[in-house]
C-alpha positions as a Markdown table, in Angstrom:
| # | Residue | x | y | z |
|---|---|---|---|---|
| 1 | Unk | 9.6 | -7.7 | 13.6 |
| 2 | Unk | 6.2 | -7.6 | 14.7 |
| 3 | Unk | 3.1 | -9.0 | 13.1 |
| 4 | Unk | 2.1 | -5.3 | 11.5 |
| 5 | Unk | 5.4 | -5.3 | 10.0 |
| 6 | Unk | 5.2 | -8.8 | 8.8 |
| 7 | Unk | 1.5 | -7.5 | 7.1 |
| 8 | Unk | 3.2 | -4.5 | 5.8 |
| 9 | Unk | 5.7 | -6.4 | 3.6 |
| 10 | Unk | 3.0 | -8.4 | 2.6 |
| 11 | Unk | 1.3 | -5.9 | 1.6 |
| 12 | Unk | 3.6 | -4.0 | -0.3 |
| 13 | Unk | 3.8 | -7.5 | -2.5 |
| 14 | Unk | 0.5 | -7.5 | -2.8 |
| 15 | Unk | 0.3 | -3.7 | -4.2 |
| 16 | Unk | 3.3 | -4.9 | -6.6 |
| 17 | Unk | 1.8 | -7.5 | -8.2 |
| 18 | Unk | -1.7 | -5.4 | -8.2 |
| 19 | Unk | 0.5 | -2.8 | -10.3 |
| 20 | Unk | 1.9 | -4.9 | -12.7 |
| 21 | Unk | -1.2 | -6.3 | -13.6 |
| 22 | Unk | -2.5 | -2.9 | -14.1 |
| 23 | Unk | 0.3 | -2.3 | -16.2 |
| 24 | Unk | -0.1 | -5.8 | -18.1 |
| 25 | Unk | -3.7 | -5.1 | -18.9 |
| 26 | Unk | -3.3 | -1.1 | -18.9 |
| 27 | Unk | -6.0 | -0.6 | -16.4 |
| 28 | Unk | -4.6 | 2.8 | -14.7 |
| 29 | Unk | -7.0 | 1.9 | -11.8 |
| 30 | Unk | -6.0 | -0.8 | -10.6 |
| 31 | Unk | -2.0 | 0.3 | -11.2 |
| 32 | Unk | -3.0 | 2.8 | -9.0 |
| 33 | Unk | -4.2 | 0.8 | -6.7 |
| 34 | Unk | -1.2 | -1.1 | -6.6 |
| 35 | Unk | 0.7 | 1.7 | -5.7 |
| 36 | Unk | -1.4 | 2.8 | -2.8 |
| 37 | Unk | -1.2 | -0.6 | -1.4 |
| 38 | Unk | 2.6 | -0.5 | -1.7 |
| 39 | Unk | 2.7 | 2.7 | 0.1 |
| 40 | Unk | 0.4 | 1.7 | 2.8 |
| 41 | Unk | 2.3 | -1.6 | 3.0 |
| 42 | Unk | 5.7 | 0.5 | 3.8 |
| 43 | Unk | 4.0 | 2.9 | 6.3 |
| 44 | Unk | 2.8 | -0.4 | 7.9 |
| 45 | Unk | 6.6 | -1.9 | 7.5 |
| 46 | Unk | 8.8 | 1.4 | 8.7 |
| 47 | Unk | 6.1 | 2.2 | 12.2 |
| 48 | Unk | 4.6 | -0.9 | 12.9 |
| 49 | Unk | 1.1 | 0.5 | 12.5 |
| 50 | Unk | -2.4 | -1.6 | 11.7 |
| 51 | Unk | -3.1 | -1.5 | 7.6 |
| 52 | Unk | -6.4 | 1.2 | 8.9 |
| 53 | Unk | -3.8 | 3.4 | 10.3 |
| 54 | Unk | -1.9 | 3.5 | 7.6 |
| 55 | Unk | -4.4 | 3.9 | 5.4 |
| 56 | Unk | -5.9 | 6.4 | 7.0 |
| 57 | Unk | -2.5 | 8.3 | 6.9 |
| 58 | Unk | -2.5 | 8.0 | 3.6 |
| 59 | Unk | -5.9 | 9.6 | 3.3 |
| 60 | Unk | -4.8 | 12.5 | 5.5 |
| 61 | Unk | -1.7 | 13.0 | 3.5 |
| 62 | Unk | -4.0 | 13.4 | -0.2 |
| 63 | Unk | -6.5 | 15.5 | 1.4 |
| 64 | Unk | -3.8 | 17.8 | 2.6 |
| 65 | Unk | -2.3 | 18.0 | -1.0 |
């Protein structure tokens, strides 16, 4: 496991907790948030890519949609 990997589990805790305080004070924002942190947090886990690159994936992906 390398060290992006390590960050992107940590990151996907992180984005966890950020959406279930969202949900705890029902602040859609920052459950959102959450979320996107857990997603960048997996791209980060499952290709070993820096948190920018995976954000910026993410980015890419929403523009597209």
């Amino acid at each position: 496991m390398n060290s992006d990997e390590l960050k992107g589990k940590w990151k996907q805790l992180q984005g966890a907790a950020k959406e279930k305080w969202g949900k705890l004070t029902d602040d859609e924002l920052t459950e959102i948030e959450g979320d996107q942190d857990k997603l960048a947090g997996k791209i980060q886990e499952k290709y070993g890519v820096a948190r920018e690159e995976a954000e910026r994936q993410i980015k890419e992906w929403n523009a597209a949609a």
